[in-house]
C-alpha positions in Angstrom: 124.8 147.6 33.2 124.9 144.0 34.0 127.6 141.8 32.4 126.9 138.6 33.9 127.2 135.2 31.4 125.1 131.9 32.3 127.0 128.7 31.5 127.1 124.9 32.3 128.4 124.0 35.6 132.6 123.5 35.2 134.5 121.3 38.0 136.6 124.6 38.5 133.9 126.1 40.0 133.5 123.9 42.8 135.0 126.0 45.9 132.6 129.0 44.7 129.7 127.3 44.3 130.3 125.1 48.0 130.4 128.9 49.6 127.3 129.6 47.7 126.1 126.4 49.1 127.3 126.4 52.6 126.0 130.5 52.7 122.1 128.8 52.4 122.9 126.0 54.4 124.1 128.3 57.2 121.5 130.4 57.4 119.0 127.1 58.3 120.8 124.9 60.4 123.4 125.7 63.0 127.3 123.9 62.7 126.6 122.5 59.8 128.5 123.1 55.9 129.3 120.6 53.1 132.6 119.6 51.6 133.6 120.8 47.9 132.9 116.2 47.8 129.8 116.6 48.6 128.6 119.0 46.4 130.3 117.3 43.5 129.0 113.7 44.4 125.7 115.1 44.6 126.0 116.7 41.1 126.0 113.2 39.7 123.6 111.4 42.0 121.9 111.1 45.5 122.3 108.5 47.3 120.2 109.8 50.1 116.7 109.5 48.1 116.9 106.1 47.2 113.1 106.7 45.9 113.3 109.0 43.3 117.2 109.1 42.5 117.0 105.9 40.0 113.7 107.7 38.2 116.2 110.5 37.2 117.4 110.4 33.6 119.5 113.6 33.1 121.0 116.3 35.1 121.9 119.7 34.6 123.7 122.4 36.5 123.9 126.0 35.5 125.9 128.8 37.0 125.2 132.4 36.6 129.1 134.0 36.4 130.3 138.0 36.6 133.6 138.8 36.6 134.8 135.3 37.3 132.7 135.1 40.6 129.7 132.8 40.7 126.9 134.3 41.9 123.9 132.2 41.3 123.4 128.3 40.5 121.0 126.1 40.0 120.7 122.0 39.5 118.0 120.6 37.2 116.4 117.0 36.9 114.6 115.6 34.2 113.1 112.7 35.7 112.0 109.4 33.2 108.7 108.9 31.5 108.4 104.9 32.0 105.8 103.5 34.5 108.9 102.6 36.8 108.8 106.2 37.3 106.2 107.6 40.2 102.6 109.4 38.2 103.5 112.2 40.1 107.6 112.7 38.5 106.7 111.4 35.4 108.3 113.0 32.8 108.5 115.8 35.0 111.2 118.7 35.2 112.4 120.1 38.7 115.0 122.9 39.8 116.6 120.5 42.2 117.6 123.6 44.3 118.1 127.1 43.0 120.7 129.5 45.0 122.4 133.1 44.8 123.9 136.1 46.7 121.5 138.3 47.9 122.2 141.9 46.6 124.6 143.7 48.0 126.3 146.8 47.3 129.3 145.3 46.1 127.2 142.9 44.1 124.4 145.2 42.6 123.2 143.0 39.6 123.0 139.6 41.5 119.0 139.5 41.3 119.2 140.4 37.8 122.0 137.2 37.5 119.0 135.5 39.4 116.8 136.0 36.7 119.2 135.3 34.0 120.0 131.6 35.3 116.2 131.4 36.1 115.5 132.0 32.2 117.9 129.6 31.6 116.3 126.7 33.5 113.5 127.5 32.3 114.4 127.0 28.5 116.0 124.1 29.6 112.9 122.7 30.9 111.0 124.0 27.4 114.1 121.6 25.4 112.6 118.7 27.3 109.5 119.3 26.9 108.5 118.3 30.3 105.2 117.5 31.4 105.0 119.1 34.8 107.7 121.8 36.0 108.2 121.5 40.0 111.0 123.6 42.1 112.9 122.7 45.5 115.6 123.6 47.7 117.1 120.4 49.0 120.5 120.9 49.2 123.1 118.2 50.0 123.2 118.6 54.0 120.5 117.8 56.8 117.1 119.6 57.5 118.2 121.8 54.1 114.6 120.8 51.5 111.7 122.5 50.6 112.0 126.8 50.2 112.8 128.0 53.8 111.7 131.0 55.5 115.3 131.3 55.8 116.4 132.3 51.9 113.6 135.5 51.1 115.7 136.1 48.0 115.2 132.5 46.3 111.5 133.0 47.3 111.1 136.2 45.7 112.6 135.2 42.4 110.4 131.5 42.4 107.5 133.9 42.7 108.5 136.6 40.8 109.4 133.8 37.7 105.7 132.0 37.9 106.3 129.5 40.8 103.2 128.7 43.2 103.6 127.1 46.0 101.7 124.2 45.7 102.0 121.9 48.6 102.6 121.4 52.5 104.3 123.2 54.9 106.4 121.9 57.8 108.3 123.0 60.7 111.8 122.0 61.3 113.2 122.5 65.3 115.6 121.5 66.9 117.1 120.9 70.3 119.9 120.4 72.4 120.6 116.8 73.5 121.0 118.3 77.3 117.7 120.0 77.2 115.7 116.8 76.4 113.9 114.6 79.1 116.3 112.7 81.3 115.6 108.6 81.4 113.1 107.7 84.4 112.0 104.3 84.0 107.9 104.6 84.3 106.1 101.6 85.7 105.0 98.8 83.9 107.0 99.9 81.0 110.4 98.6 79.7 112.1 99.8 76.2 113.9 97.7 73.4 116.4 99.4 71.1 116.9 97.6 67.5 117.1 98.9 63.6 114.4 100.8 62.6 113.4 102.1 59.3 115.0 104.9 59.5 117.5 104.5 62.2 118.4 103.2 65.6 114.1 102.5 67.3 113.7 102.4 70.5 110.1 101.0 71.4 108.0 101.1 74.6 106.4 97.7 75.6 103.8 97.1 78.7 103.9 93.9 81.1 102.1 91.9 78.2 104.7 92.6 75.6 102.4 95.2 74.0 104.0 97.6 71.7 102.6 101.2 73.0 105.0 103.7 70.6 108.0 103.7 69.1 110.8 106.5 68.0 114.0 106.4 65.9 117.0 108.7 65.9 119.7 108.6 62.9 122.8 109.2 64.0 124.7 108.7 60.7 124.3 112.4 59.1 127.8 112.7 59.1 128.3 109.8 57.0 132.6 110.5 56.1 132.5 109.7 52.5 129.9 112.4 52.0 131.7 114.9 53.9 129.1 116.6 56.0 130.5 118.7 59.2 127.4 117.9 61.3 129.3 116.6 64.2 126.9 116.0 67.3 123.8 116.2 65.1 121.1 113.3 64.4 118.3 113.2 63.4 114.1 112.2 64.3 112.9 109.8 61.9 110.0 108.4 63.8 108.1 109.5 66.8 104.6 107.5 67.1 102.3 106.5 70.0 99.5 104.5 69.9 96.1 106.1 70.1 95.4 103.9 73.0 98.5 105.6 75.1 97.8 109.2 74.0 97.9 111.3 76.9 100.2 109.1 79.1 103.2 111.4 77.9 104.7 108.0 76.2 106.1 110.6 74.0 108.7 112.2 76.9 109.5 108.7 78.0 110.9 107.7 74.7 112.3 111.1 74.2 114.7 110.0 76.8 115.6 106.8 75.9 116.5 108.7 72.8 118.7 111.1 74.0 120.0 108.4 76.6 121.5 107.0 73.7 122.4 109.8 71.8 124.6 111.0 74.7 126.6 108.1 74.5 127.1 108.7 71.2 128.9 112.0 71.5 125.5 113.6 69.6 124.5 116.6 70.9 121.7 118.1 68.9 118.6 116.4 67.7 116.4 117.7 64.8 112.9 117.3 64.5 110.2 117.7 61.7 106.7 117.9 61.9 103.5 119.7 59.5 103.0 122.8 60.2 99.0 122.4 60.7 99.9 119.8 63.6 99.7 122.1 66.4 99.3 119.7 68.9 102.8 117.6 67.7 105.1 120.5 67.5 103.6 122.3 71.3 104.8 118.2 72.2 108.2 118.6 70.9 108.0 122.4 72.6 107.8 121.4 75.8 110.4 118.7 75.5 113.3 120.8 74.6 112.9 121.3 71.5 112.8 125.1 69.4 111.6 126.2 66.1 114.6 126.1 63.3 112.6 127.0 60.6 109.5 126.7 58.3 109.6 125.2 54.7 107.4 125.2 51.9 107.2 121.8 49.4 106.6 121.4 46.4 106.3 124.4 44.0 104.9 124.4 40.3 105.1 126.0 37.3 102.3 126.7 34.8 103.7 125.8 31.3 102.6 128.2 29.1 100.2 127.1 26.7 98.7 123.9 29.2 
């Protein structure tokens, strides 16, 4: 018989639930795991979605606990009803991220703990009265978002408690700085490196001063007051070429200015994300270098009984 109790979230629970966390984040992304500061920090707020994080009025985390072991946790948002607030997270609900040991024979019961914090969140979500239940996996730690392929047991249970996937897929790859296009300065081209929106740009210009395609590279995922061991890793933020210079391979030009830089920067591994109906973008990145990490599915929903 199970004998497993779900309770709020308590700060001496922090080293369990990192493993817990680190066990998922393991399983997606190669050399990297989160500190027990992370995890707590991101608890309380997150920094990293500058977006959405100031639309969120409460938070909630719930562990799932037998025999003193945590074995399933989950973090909820309620997100704010005021037109500051995006139509689409208005006065919505969402499971942040949802994780938990896969049964095992020493840990028979865990689905059933599963389902136990799952009722949980979802009563939770009920006491708010929410308007629209949604349901992630972003965890604290790079290329970790959306439900990947990676967790089958988290999948199971979304689907299993009324979750439909309800949005887009993408592919997440990565590759080795060392495998990635080596710089060979291509005629009538010369490149510019400056900030970009999401990181260091480097952009491709013609005689004329013509901007042909850009692409960005973040090298700041280990950022030390978050605690992240991602050592050597960055990531793509941008990658676009004009329609005009489609077919020049612009694309494997930048690529190495990219990783140019990157090797001076002691990085190396570069991730990637594209959708997963862009054939054309990821067989691109393919023959670059680049492999498939993963697949992810965003954005899942809940039907609120009764609506």
């Amino acid at each position: 018989m199970s004998a497993f109790t779900v309770r709020p979230f308590r700060r001496d629970d922090r080293d369990q639930l990192t493993d817990l966390i680190n066990a998922h984040v393991a399983a997606v992304v190669p050399g990297v795991s989160v500190s027990v500061n992370t995890v707590l920090s991101d608890l309380e707020r997150q920094p990293g979605e500058a977006i959405t994080d100031p639309w969120v009025g409460e938070r909630v985390t719930l562990v799932a606990e037998r025999r003193r072991a945590v074995v399933a946790a989950a973090h909820l948002l309620r997100y704010g009803a005021g037109e500051e607030v995006g139509a689409a997270y208005r006065d919505a609900g969402e499971i942040d991220w949802f994780v938990h040991w896969p049964p095992a024979s020493f840990r028979p019961d865990s689905a059933a703990a599963a389902d136990g914090l799952m009722a949980a969140c979802l009563a939770q979500f009920a006491r708010w009265d929410v308007r629209v239940r949604y349901a992630d996996g972003a965890l604290p730690a790079p290329a970790v978002y959306g439900l990947p392929l990676n967790w089958p047991h988290v999948r199971a249970l979304y689907e299993r408690s009324g979750f439909r996937h309800t949005g887009d897929t993408e592919a997440v790859l990565i590759a080795r700085v060392t495998d990635l296009p080596m710089p060979q300065p291509p005629a009538g081209l010369t490149f510019a490196r400056t900030v970009g929106e999401c990181g260091t740009r480097f952009t491709a210009y013609d005689a004329e001063g013509a901007s042909h395609g850009f692409i960005e590279v973040d090298t700041a995922l280990g950022r030390p007051e978050r605690h992240v061991r991602a050592t050597g890793l960055a990531d793509t933020g941008n990658l676009h070429i004009d329609p005009a210079a489609h077919g020049t391979g612009l694309e494997r030009h930048l690529l190495a200015q990219a990783a140019d830089w990157l090797r001076l920067c002691g990085v190396d591994r570069l991730l990637a994300y594209e959708s997963a109906d862009d054939k054309a973008a990821i067989a691109l990145l393919l023959g670059a270098g680049f492999r498939e990490l993963t697949r992810t599915d965003r954005r899942w929903e809940h039907q609120i009984p009764g609506r």
